[in-house]
C-alpha positions in Angstrom: 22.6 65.1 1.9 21.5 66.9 -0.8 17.8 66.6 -2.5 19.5 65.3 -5.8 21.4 63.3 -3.7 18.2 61.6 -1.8 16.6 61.2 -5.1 19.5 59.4 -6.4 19.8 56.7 -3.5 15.9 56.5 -3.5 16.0 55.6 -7.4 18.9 53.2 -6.6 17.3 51.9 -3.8 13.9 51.5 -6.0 16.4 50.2 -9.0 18.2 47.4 -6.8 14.9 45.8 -5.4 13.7 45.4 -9.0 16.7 43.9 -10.2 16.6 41.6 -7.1 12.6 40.6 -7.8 13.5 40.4 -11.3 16.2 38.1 -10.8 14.2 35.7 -8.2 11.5 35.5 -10.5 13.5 34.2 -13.2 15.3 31.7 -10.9 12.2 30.7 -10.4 10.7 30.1 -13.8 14.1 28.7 -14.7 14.0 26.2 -11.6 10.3 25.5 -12.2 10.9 24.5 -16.1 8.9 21.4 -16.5 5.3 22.1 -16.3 3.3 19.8 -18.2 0.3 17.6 -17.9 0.1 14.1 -19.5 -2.8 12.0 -20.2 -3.0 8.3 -18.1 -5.0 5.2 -20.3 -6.2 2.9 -18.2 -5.6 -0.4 -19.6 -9.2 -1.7 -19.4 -10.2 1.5 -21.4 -10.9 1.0 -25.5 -8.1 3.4 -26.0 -5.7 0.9 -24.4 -3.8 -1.6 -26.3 -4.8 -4.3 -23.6 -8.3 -3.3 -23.8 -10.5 -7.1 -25.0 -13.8 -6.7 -26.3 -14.5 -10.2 -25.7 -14.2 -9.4 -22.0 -17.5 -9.4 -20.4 -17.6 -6.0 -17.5 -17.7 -8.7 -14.8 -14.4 -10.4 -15.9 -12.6 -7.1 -16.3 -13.4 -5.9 -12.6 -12.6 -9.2 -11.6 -8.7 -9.2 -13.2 -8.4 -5.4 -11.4 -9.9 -7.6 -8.2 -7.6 -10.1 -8.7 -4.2 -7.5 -9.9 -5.6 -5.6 -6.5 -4.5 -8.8 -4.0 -1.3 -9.5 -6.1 0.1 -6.0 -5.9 -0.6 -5.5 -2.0 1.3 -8.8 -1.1 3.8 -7.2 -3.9 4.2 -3.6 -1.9 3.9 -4.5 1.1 6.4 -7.9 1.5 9.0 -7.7 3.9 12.7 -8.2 2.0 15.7 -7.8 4.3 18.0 -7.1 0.9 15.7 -5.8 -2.0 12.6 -3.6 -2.7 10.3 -5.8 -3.5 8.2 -4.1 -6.0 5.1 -4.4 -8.2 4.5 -4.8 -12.3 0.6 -4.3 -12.0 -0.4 -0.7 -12.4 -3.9 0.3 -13.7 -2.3 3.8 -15.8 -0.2 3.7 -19.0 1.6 6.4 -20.0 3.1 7.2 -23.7 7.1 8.4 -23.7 9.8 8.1 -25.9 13.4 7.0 -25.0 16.6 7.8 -26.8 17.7 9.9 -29.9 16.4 9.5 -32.1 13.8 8.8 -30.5 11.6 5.1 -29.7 8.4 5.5 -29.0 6.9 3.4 -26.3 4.3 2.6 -23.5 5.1 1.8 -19.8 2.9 1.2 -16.6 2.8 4.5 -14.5 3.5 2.9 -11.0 3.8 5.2 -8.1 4.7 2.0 -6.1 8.4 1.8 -8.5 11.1 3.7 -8.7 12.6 2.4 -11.6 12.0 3.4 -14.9 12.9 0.5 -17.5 12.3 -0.8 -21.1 13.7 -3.7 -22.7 17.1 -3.6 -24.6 18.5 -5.1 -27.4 20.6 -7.5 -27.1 17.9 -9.4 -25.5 19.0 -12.5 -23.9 15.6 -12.9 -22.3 12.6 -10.7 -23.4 9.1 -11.1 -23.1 7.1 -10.4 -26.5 6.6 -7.1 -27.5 4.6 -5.6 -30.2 6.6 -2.0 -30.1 10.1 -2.0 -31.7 12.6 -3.0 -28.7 14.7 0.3 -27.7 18.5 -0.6 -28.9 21.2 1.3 -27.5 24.0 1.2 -29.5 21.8 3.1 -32.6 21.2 6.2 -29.3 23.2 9.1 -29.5 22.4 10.2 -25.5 22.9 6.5 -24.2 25.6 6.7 -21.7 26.1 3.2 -19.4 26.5 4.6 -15.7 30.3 3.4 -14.0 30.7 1.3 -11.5 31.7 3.9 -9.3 29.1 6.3 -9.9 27.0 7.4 -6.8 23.8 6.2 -8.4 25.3 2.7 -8.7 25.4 2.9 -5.2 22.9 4.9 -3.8 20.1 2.4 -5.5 17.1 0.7 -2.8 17.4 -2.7 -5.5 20.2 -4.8 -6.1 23.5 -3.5 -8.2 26.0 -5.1 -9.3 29.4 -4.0 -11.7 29.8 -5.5 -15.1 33.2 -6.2 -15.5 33.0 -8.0 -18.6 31.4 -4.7 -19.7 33.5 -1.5 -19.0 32.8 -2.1 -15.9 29.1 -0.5 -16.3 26.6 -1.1 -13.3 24.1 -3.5 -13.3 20.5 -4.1 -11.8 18.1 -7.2 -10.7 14.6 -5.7 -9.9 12.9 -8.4 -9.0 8.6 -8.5 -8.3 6.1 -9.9 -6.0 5.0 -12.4 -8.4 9.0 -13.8 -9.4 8.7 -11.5 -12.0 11.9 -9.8 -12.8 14.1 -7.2 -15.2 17.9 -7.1 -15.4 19.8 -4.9 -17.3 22.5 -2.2 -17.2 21.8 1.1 -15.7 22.1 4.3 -18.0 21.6 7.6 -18.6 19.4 8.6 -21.5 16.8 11.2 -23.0 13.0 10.3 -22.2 10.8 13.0 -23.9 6.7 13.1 -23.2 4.1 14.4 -25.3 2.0 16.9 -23.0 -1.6 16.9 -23.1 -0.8 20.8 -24.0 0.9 20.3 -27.1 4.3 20.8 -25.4 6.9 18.3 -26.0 9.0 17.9 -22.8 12.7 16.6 -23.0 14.2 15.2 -19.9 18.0 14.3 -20.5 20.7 12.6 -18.7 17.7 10.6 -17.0 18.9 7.3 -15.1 17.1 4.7 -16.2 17.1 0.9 -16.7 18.1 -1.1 -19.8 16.6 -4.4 -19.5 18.2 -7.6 -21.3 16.8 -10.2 -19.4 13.4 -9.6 -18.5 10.3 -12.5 -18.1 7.6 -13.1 -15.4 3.6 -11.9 -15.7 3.9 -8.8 -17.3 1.0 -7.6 -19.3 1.7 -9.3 -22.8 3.2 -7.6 -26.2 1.7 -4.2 -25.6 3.7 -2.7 -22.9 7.9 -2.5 -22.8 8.5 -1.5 -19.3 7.8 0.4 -16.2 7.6 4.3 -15.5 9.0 4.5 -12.3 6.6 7.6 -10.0 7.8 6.5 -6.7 9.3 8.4 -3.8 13.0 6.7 -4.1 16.0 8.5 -6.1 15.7 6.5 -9.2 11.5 7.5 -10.1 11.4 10.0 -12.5 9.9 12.5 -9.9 12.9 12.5 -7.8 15.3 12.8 -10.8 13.4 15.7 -12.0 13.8 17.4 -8.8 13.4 21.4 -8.6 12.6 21.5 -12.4 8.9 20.6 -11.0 9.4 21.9 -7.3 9.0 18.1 -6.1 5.5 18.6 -7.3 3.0 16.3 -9.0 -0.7 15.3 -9.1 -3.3 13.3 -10.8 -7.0 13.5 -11.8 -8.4 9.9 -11.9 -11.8 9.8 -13.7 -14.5 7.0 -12.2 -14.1 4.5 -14.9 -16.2 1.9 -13.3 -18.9 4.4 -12.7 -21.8 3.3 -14.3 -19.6 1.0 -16.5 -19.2 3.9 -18.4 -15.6 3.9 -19.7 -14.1 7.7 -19.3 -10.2 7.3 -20.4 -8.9 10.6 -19.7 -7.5 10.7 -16.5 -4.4 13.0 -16.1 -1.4 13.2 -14.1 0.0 17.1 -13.9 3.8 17.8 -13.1 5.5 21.0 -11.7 3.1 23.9 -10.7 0.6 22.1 -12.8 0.7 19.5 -10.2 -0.3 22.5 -7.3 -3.9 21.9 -5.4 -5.4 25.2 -5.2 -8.7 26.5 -3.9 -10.8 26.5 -1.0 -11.6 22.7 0.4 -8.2 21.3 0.0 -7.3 19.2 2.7 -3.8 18.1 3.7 -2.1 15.3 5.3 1.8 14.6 6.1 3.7 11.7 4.5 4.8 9.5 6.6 9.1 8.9 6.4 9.1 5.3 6.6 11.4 2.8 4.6 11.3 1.7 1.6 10.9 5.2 0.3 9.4 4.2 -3.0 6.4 4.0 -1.3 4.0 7.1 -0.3 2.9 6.7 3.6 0.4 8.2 5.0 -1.1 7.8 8.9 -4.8 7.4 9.0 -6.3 7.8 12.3 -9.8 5.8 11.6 -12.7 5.4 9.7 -16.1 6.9 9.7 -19.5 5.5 7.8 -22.1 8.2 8.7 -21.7 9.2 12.4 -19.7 5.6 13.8 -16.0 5.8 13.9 -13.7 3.1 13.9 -10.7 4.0 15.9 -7.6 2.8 14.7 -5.8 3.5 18.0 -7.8 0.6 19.6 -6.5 -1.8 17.1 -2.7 -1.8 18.1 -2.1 -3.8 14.7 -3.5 -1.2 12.0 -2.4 2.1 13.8 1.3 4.3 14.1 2.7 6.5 11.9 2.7 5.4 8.1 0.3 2.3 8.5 -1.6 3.2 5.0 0.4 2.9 1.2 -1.0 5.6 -1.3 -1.4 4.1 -4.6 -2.8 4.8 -7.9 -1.9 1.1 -9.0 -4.1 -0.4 -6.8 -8.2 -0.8 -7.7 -9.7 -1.7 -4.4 -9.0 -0.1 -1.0 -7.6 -2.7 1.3 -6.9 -3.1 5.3 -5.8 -5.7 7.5 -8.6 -8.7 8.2 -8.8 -6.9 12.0 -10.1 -4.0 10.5 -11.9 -4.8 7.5 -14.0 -7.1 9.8 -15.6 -4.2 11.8 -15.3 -2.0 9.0 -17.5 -4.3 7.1 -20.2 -4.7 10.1 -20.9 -1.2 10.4 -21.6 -0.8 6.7 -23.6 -3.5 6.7 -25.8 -2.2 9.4 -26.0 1.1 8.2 -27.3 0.1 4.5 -30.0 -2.8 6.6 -30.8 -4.4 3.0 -30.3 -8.1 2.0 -26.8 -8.8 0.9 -25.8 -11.0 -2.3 -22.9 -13.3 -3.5 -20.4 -11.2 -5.5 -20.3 -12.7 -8.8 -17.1 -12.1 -9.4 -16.0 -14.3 -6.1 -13.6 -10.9 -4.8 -15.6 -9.1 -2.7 -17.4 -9.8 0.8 -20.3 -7.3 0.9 -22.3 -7.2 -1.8 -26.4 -5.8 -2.7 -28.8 -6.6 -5.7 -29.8 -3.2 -6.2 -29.0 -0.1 -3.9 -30.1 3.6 -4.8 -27.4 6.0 -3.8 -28.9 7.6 -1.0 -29.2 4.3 0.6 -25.0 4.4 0.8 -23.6 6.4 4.3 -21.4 8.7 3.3 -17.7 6.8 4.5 -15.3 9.6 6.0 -10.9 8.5 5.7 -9.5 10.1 9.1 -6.2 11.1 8.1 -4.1 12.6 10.7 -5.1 16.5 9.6 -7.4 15.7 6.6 -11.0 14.6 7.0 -11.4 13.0 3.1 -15.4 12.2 2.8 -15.6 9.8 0.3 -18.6 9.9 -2.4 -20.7 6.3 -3.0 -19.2 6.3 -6.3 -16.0 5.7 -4.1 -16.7 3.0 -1.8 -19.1 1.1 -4.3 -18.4 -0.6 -7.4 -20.6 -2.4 -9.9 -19.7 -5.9 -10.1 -21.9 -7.1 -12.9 -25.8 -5.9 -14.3 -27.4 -6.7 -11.4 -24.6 -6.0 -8.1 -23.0 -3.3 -6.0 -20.0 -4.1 -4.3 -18.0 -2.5 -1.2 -14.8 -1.6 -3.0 -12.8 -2.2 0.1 -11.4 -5.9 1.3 -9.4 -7.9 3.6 -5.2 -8.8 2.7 -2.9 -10.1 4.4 -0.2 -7.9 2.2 -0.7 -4.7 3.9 -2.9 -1.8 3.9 -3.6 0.7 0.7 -5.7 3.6 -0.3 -6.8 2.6 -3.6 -7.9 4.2 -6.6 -11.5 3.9 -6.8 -11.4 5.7 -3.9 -9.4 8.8 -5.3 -11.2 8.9 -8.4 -12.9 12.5 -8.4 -10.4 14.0 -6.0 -7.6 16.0 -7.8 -4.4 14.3 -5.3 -1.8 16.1 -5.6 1.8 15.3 -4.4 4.3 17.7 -2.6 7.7 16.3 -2.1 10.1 18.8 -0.9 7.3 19.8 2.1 6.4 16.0 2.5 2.8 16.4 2.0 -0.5 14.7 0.2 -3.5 17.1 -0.8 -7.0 16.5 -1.8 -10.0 18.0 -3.9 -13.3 17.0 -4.9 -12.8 17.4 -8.5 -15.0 16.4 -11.4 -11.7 14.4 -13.6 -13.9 13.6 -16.3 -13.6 17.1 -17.9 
């Protein structure tokens, strides 16, 4: 081969990996299009429409008490035909539905797959401040078919309209009776990033509810923002756009009673956990799929475990719910019990009532260092939990053990991921953490 020859090949060579690089980069970027952050109001913050001044601190941390107990029995109830899933989430988000577009404000539930708003017609609606979404004035409404695979492939019961075009119907129903029924579509849902970036997701399947009553929150919300794992939640349906990806920041609200509203949920390779001190723990497959499973191995308060693998009835593969719904961290009486006695002897102070009536192990004043640091043993991820965490002031004069007793099933709550940046990765079924300070 001649040297002009060799140069050629070698500059074709050189030329042909580029291109290739060049083209997986942009499939890449392209597949990876949704990156954006959005803020999360927590409804008891003053920049939440349910937010009461009249509310004294102690009654607001006893509603999340009380919303805490309702939703477990809600998550975790055993249904032979239906999800059975929850309408009491802690996070609002702001979104828009339709073109042109409604604005509106749903509960961010990672424990629904689901996302639906009330309709017009209404043959059932609860009150609602917002103007009620209508269809028929939507250029991007389209009703799913009957025979669509979506109709089919829902975890909630479906039915076919066939008074209607023969459109498919839903019945999600809630732990609490409540319930939404409508017609399933797709549609345009666009969010407002924190960034400035206005994000447009169309052809979304959502639900159009025309019949919808039970305990929702009152006239300031119109629906539900579906974050679970199923098909239907918004994280699924966006799919390779955000690489399965997705994370939050959850600020300590209840620290201090000092309200800080700007918690964030990230989406896409916003939603990556980087750095050093990340740990990582596998969900769990487990049925319903809405639901994010994890497997946690035991519990730690200083230097005592508790072993879940000698309490048959709290340990196996998927025995904890994540959830950013949920306030209070919650196990099964078994465990709670000892959980509760090696606190208690660790801390060696006298204990008072909870004035709230929610919680079992209460003090009249504790300094921090007088709180053991409490370790979560997930299989592969040692998560040492700060007292801001595992403490929560009830009233002026109480500290609280943010953990209890249910009967409705085990969940990680959200007081104890405030300060960790969680993060979410989907396509390699994993969870991450990182003490993060979510306030900035």
């Amino acid at each position: 081969m001649s040297k002009t020859m060799a140069n050629c090949v070698t500059n074709y060579s050189f030329f042909t990996i580029f291109v290739i690089i060049l083209s997986s980069i942009f499939q890449f970027t392209k597949a990876m299009n949704n990156v954006f952050s959005i803020d999360l109001i927590h409804r008891d913050s003053p920049n939440s429409p349910f937010y009461d001044p009249s509310l004294s601190f102690t009654e607001r941390m006893n509603n999340s008490f009380r919303r805490s107990f309702n939703r477990s029995i809600s998550l975790c109830s055993p249904s032979s035909s239906v999800v059975v899933a929850s309408n009491n989430g802690e996070y609002l988000m702001r979104y828009s539905i339709g073109t042109p577009p409604v604005h509106t404000l749903g509960v961010a539930d990672t424990g629904s797959d689901l996302t639906w708003t009330q309709c017009l017609p209404c043959k059932n609606c609860f009150k609602q401040q917002s103007r009620i979404f209508n269809p028929k004035k939507s250029s991007t409404y389209e009703p799913l078919h009957c025979s669509s695979e979506m109709c089919h492939a829902a975890n909630f019961l479906t039915s076919c309209n066939r008074m209607k075009k023969k459109t498919c119907r839903y019945h999600v129903r809630y732990g609490d009776n409540s319930y939404s029924i409508g017609d399933l579509a797709t549609e345009t849902i666009r969010f407002g990033s924190s960034k400035n970036k206005r994000v447009k997701l169309k052809k979304t399947v959502i639900g159009c509810g025309h019949n919808n009553a039970g305990t929702f929150s009152g006239d300031k919300e119109s629906g539900i923002v579906g974050l679970g794992g199923g098909k239907f939640s918004l994280i699924s349906q966006m799919g390779s756009s955000i690489g399965g990806k997705f994370s939050y920041c959850l600020a300590p609200f209840y620290q201090q009673k000092t309200y800080i509203p700007k918690s964030k949920i990230h989406f896409g390779t916003d939603g990556f956990v980087p750095g050093d001190k990340v740990v990582t723990t596998p969900l769990a497959r487990k049925f319903p799929a809405t639901y994010y499973f994890l497997t946690l191995e035991g519990v730690s308060v200083g230097k005592e475990r508790l072993d879940f693998r000698n309490v048959s009835f709290s340990y196996g593969e998927g025995n904890i719910i994540i959830d950013s719904g949920t306030v209070l961290t919650l196990f099964s009486p078994e465990i709670y019990v000892k959980l509760e006695s090696i606190v208690k002897s660790a801390i060696k102070l006298p204990t008072v009532a909870d004035p709230t009536g929610s919680l079992n192990l209460c003090y009249k004043s504790i300094s921090i260092d007088k709180i053991p640091i409490i370790t979560m043993h997930f299989i592969g991820a040692d998560l040492r939990l700060g007292p801001w965490n595992t403490f929560v002031a009830t009233s002026d004069s109480s500290m609280c053990f943010a953990f209890a007793a249910s009967f409705g099933g085990q969940i990680f709550g959200n007081i104890a991921q405030m300060n960790f940046l969680v993060g979410y990765d989907l396509k390699n079924k994993r969870v991450s953490f990182k003490a993060t300070d979510c306030s900035k």
